[in-house]
C-alpha positions in Angstrom: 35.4 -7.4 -44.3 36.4 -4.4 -46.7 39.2 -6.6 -47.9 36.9 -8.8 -50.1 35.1 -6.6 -51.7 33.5 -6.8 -55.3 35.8 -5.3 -58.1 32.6 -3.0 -58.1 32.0 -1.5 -55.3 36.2 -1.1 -54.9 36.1 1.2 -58.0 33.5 3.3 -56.0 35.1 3.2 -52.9 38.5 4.2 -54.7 36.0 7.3 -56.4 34.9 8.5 -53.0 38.4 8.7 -51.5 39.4 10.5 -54.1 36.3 13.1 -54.1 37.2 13.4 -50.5 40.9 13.9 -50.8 41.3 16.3 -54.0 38.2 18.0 -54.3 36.4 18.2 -50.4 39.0 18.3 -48.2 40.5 21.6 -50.1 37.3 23.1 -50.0 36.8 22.7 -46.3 40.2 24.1 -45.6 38.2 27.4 -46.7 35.5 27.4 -44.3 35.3 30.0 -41.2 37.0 27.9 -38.1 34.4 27.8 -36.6 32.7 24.7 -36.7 29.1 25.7 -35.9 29.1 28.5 -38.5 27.2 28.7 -41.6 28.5 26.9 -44.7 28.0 29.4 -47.7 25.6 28.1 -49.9 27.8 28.6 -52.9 30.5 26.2 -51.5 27.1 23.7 -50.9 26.4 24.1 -54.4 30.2 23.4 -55.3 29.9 19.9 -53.3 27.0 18.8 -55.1 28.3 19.8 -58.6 32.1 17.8 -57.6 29.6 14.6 -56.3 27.9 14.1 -59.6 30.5 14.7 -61.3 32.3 11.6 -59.4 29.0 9.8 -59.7 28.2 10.2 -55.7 25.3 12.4 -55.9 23.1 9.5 -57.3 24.1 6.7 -55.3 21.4 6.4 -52.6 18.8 7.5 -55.0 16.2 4.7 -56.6 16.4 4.1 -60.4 12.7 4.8 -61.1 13.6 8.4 -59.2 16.1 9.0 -61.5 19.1 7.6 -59.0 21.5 4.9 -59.6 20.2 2.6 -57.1 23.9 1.1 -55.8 23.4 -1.5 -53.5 23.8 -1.8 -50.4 27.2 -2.8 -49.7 28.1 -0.1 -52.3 26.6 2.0 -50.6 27.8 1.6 -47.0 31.4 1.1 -48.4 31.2 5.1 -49.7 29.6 6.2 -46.6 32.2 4.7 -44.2 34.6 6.2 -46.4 33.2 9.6 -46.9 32.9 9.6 -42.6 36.3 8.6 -42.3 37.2 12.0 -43.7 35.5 13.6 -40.5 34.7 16.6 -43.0 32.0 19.2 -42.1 30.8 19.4 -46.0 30.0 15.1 -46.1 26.7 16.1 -45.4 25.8 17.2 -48.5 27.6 14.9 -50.9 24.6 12.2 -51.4 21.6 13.3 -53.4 18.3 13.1 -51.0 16.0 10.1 -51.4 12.4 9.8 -52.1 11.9 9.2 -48.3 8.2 9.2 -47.5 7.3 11.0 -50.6 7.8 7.6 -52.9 4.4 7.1 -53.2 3.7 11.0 -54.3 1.7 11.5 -57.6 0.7 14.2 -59.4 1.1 17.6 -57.6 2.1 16.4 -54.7 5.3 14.8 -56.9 5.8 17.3 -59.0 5.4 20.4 -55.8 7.6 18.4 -53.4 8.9 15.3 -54.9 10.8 16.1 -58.1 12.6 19.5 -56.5 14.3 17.0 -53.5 15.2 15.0 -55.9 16.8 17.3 -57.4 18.0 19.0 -54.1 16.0 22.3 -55.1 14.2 21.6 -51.4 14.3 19.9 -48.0 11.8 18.7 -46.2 12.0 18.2 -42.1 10.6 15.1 -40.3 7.7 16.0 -37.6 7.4 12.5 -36.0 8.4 13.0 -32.1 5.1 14.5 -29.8 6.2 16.6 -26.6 6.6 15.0 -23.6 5.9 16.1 -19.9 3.9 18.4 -18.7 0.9 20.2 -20.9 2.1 17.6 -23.7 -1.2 17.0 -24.1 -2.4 14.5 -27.0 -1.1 13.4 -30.2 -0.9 16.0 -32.9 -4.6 15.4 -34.9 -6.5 16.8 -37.8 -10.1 17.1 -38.4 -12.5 16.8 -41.5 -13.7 20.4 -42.7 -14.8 19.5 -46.3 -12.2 18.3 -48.2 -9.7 19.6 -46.3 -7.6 18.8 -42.9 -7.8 21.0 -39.9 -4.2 19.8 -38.3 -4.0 20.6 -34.3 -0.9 20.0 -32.0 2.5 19.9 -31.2 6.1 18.2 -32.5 9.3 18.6 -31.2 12.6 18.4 -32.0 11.9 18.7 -35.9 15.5 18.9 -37.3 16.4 21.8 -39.8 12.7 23.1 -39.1 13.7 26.7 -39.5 14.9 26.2 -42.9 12.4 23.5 -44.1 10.6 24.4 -47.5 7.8 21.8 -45.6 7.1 19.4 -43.2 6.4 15.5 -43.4 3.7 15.1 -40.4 2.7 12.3 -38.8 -0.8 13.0 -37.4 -4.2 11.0 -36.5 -7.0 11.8 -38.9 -10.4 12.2 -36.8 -13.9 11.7 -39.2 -16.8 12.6 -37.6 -19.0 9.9 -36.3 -21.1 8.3 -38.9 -19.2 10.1 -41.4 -17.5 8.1 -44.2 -14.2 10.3 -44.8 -11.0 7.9 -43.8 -9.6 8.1 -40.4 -6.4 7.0 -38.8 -2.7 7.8 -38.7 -1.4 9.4 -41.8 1.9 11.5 -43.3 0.9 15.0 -44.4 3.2 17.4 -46.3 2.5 21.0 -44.6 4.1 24.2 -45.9 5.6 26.2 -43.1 3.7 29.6 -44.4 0.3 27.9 -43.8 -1.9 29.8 -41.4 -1.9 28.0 -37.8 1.4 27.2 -38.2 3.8 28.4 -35.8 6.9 27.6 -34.4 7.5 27.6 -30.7 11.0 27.4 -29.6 14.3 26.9 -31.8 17.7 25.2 -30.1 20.5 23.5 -30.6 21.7 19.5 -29.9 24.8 18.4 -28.6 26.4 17.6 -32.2 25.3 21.4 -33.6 22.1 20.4 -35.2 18.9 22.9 -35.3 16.0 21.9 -34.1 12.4 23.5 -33.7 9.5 22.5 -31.8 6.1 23.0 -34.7 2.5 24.1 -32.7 -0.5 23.4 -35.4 -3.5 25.5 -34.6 -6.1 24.3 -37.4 -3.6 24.5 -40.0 -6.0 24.0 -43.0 -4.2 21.3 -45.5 -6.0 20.4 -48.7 -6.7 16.4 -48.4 -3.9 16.0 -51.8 -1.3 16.6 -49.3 -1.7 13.2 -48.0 1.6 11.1 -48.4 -0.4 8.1 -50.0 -3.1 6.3 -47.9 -4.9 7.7 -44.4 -4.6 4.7 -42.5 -1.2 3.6 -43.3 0.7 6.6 -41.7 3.0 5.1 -39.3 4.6 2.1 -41.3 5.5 5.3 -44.0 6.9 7.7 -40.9 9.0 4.1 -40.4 9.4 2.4 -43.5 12.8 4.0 -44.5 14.6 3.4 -40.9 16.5 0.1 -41.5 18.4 2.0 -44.3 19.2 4.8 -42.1 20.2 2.8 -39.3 23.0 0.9 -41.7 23.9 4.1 -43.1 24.5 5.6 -39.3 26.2 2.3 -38.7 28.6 3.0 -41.7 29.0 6.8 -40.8 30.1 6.5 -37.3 33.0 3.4 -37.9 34.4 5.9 -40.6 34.4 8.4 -37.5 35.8 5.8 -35.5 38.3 4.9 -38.3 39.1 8.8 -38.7 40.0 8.9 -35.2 42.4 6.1 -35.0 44.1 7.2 -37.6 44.0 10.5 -35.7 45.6 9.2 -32.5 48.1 7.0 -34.7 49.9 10.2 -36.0 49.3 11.5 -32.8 51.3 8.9 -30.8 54.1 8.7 -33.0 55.1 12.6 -32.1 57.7 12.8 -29.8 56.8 13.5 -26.1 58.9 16.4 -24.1 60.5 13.6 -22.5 62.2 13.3 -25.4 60.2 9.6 -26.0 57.4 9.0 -28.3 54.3 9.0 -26.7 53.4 5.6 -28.1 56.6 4.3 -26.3 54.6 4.4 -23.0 53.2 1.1 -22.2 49.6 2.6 -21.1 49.5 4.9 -24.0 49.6 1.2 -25.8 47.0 -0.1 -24.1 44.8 2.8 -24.8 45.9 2.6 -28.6 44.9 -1.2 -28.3 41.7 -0.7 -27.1 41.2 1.4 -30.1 42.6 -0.3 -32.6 40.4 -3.3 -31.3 36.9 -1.4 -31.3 37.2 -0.2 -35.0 38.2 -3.5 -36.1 35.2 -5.5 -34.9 32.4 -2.1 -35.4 33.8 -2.5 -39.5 34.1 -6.2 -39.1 30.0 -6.0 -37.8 28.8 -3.5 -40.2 30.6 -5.3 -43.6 28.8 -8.5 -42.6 25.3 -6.7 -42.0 25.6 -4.9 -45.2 26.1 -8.0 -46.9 23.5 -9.7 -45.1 21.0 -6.7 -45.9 22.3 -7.1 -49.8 21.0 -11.0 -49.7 17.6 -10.1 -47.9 17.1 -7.3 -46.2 13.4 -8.1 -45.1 14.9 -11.3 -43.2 18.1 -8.8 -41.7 15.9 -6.5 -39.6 17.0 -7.5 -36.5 21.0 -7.8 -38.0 20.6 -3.6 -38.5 19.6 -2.6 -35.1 22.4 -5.1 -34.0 24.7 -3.3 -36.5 23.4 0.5 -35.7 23.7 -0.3 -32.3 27.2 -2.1 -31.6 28.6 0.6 -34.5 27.7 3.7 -32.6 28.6 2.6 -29.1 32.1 1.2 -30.8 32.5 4.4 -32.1 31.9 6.1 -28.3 34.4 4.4 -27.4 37.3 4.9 -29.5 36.3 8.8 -29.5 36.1 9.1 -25.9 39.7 6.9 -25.4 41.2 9.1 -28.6 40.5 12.5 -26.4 41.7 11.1 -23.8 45.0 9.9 -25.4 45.0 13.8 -27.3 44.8 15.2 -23.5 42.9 18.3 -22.8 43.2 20.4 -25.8 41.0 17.7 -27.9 37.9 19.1 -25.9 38.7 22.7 -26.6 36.1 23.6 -29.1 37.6 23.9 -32.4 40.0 21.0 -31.9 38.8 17.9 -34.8 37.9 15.4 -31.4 35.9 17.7 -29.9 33.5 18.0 -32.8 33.7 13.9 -33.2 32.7 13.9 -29.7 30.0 15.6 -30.0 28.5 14.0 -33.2 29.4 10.2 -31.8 27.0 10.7 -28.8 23.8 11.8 -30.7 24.4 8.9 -32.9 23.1 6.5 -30.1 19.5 8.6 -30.7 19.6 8.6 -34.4 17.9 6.1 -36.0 16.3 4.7 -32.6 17.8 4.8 -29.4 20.1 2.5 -28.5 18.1 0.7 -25.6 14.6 0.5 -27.5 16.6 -1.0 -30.4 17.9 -3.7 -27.6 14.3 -4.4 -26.6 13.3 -4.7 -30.2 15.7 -7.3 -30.6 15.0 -9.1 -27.9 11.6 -9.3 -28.6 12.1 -10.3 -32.5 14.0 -13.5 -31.5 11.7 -14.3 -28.7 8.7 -13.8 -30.2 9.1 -14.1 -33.8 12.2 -16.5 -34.1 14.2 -13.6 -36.2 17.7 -12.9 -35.9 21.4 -15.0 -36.2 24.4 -14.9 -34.8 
């Protein structure tokens, strides 16, 4: 549990709170009420310079990158924290990772890799292929020379309007008899490239932006290749487990937020002249609360710990953390509303928003059912997994 921590990671949980408390929290007090509106970019820019100056920025970024490399329990102990804030600027207080782009070299490093690093651009993920009807198949490329003819469709590509590119996961076609590589591959592809269009632009539940790419021989010079053709979809996958942890952490620091929330909230007198926490159901509600962020933190401070020990043997321990975390978190939101009455869903209210972030968390990082399946199947098939 968070009680035990290392004298370590307490100093940087300690940092965090007060990053979020002196420097964040006034800063978000200046933003347009409306929660879906545009954060200025010069208020973006402020966040980033206050997180490296508390030594944030760096925290989830590898050493040979430039990063600190914290671990991660020190990692997932600053998250959780940083959620429980519920702020709408958290999102921009860790430096981006390497992602898929750790095994870029030469221009493809110094083009793409070095300015994320830096936070100079963003990159969107194009992994998900339409479903339904006139899907048709997988998003390809062809060999025309030494470059990539790219063909297809991906939806749902987060921040796709305002990508400076695009990691795609596509399936390289050679010619038959030819000797150029085939298979899945990552492909960097800059949204200005002729053939490259996007279809449709919406919104999810939580406020995200979304586009949906079409690719109509997008030509792509072969160096754009994220490492090896062959090897594309354990890159699209390789950095999930540390997302799903870090999901974990964010949403029990929701769920924590929103205890805390309904604490204060209880203790106000009623017009009956009682508190409301004097009822006995409004107890029971609170209990139920109170009990669901106690055992998602007590889950997720045991997985990180586990991960920090041997994270290639704690697969199976992540989904069981992302999982349990996020639905944990469901809960308590959903029973905080319904202890903050009406109002909470009016948009604008701080419950409404967590209500609407909480239930897209069950998609992020894998959905909540596959991840059960994927479980199931790693301890019956492969012995993985404890209890």
């Amino acid at each position: 549990m968070p009680e035990s921590l290392p004298t370590a990671v307490e100093v940087f949980r300690n940092r965090m709170q007060t990053l979020v408390d002196d420097e964040l929290r006034p800063l978000e007090q200046q933003l347009p009420e409306d929660p879906r509106s545009t954060i200025p970019a010069d208020v973006i820019e402020q966040v980033r310079d206050r997180s490296r100056a508390a030594g944030m920025w760096s925290l989830t970024q590898p050493v040979e990158f430039g990063g600190a490399a914290a671990g991660v329990l020190t990692q997932t102990t600053v998250c959780e924290t940083l959620a429980s804030g519920h702020l709408r600027l958290g999102r921009y207080v860790f430096g981006p990772g390497p992602g898929m782009l750790a095994a870029a070299q030469g221009p493809l490093k110094s083009e793409y890799l070095d300015p994320v690093l830096r936070g100079e651009k963003r990159g969107a993920f194009a992994f998900t292929e339409p479903s339904g009807e006139g899907a048709g198949k997988p998003t390809w490329a062809t060999w025309d020379g030494d470059d990539l003819l790219v063909t297809g469709r991906k939806a749902y590509v987060t921040g796709g309007r305002t990508a400076d590119y695009y990691a795609v996961l596509i399936n390289v076609e050679a010619a038959e008899g030819s000797s150029q590589p085939e298979g899945p591959a990552m492909i960097v592809i800059d949204p200005e490239t002729d053939g490259v269009s996007i279809d449709r632009e919406f919104h999810s539940l939580e406020g995200g932006a979304h586009v949906e790419l079409k690719f109509d021989q997008a030509r792509v010079p072969s160096w754009h290749v994220i490492g090896e053709i062959g090897e594309g979809m354990p890159r699209a996958l390789g950095n999930i487990g540390h997302e799903r942890i870090a999901v974990a952490a964010g949403q029990t620091g929701l769920a924590i937020w929103a205890t805390n929330f309904i604490d204060q909230h209880i203790q106000q007198p009623h017009r009956s002249g009682q508190r409301l926490g004097d009822r006995e159901g409004i107890r029971l509600r609170y209990a139920d609360i109170r009990l669901a962020t106690y055992a998602a933190r007590s889950v997720l401070y045991r997985t990180a710990r586990l991960v920090e020990e041997d994270e290639a043997g704690s697969i199976n321990e992540v989904m069981a953390a992302k999982v349990f975390c996020t639905e944990q978190a469901g809960l308590v939101i959903d029973q905080a509303v319904q202890l903050a009455s009406g109002g909470a869903l009016v948009e604008g209210h701080p419950l409404e928003r967590a209500y609407r972030e909480v239930r897209s968390s069950r998609f992020t990082g894998g959905a909540s059912d596959i991840l059960r399946l994927n479980m199931a199947r790693g301890r019956i098939e492969f012995d993985s997994g404890r209890l």
